[in-house]
VEXSELUM-421253 format. One record per residue: x, y, z of N, C-alpha, C in turn; residue in three letters. Coordinates in steps of 0.2 Angstrom, whole numbers, padded with zeros to 4 digits, always signed. Each point is the difference from the previous one (the first is absolute). Layout:
// VEXSELUM-421253
XYZXYZXYZALA ...
END
This chain:
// VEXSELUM-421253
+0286+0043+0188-0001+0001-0007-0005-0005-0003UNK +0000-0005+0004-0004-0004-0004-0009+0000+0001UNK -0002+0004+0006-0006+0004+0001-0001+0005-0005UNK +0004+0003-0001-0002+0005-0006-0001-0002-0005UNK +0005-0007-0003-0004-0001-0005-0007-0004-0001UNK +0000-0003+0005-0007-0004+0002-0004+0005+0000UNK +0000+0007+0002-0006+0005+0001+0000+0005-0007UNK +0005-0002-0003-0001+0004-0008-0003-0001-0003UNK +0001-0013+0000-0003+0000-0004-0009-0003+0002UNK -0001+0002+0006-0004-0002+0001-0006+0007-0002UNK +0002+0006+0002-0003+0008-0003-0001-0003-0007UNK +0007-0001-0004-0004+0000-0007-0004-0005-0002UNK -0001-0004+0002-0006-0006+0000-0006+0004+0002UNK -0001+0002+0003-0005+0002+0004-0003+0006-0005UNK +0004+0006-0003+0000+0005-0003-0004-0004-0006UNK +0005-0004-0002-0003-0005-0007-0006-0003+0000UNK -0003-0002+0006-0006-0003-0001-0004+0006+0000UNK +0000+0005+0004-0003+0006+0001-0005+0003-0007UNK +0007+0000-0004+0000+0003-0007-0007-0005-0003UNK +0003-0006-0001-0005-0004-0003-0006-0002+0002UNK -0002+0002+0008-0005-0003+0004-0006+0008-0004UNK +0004+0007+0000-0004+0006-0002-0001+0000-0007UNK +0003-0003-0006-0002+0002-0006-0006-0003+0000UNK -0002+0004-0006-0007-0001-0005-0002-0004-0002UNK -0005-0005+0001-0002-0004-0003-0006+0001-0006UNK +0001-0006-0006-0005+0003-0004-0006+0000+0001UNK -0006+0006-0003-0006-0002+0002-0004-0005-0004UNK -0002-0007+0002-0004-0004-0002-0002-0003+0002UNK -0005-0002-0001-0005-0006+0004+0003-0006+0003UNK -0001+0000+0006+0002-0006+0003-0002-0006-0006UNK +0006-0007+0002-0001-0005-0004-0001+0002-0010UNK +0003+0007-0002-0002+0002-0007+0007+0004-0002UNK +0004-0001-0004+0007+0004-0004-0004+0006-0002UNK +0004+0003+0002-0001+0010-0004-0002-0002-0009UNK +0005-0005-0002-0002+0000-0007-0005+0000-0003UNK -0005-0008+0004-0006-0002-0001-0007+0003+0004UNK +0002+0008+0000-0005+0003+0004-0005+0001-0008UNK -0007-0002+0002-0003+0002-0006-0004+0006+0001UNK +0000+0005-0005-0003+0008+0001-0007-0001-0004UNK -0006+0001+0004-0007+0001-0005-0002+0004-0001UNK -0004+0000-0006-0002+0007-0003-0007+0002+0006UNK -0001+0007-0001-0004+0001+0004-0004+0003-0002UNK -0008+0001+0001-0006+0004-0004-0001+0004+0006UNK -0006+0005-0003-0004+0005+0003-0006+0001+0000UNK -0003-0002+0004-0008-0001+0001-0002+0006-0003UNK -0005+0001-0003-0003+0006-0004-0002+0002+0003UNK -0006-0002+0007-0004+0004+0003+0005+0002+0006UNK +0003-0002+0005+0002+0000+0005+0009+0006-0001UNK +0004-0004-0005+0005+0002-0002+0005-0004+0003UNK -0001-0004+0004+0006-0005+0003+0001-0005-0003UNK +0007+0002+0000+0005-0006-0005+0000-0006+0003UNK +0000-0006-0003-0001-0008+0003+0004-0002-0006UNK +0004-0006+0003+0005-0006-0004-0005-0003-0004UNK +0001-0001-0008-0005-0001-0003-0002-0008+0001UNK +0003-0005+0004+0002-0006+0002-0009+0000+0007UNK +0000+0007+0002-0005-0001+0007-0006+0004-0004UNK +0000+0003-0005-0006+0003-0002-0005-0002-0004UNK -0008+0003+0001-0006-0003-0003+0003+0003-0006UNK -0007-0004-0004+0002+0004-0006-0005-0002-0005UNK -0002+0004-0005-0007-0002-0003+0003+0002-0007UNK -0005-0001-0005+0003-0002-0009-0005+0007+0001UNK +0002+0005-0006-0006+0003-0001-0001+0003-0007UNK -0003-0004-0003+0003+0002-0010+0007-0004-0003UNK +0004+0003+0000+0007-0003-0001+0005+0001+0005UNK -0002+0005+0005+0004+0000+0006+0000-0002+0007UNK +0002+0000+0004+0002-0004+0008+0002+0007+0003UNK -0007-0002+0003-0001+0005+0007+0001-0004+0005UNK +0006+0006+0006+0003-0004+0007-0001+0004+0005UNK -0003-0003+0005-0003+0002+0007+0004-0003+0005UNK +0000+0005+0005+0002-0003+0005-0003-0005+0005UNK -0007+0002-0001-0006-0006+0005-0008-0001-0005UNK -0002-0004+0001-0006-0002-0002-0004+0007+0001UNK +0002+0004+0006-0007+0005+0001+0001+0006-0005UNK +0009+0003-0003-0001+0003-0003-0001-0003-0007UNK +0000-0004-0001-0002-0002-0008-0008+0000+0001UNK -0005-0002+0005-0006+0002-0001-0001+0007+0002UNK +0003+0003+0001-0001+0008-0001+0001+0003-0005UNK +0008-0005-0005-0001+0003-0007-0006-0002-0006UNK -0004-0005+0003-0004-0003-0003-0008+0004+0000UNK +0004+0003+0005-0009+0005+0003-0005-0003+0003UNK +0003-0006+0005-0004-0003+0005+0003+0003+0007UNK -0005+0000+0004+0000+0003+0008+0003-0008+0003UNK +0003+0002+0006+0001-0004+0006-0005-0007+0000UNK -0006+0000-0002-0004-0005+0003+0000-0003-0009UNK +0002+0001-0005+0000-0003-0007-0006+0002-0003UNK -0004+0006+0003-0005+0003-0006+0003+0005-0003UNK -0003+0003-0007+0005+0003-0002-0005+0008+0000UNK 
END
């Protein structure tokens, strides 16, 4: 009798860690709480069309507005300079 209970309770221990060992954990960046995940806004390069964190992007004044590129090359494209800086 008393094997049986040792082996009941040793299944439901087992079963219980099982449960716990499979659930879902949240997604967040190591070392960072799901709360304080910060979301950036993101631009669209005018010439290319790829969207970049406004945090990683070029970006030029142009009148009253901010133009944002994704690399130095396409903002000299939209400046209408070649590869080599002549225009």
């Amino acid at each position: 009798m008393f094997r049986l209970v040792l082996l009941a309770g040793i299944i439901y221990f087992l079963l219980k860690w099982l449960r716990r060992s499979t659930a879902a954990a949240p997604a967040a960046r190591p070392g960072q709480p799901a709360a304080e995940q910060k979301v950036e806004e993101m631009v669209q390069d005018p010439v290319c069309g790829t969207w970049v964190p406004i945090g990683q992007a070029i970006f030029m004044n142009e009148g009253h507005e901010r133009r944002f590129f994704c690399s130095p090359e396409c903002r000299d494209k939209y400046l209408g300079k070649g590869t080599n800086g002549q225009p």
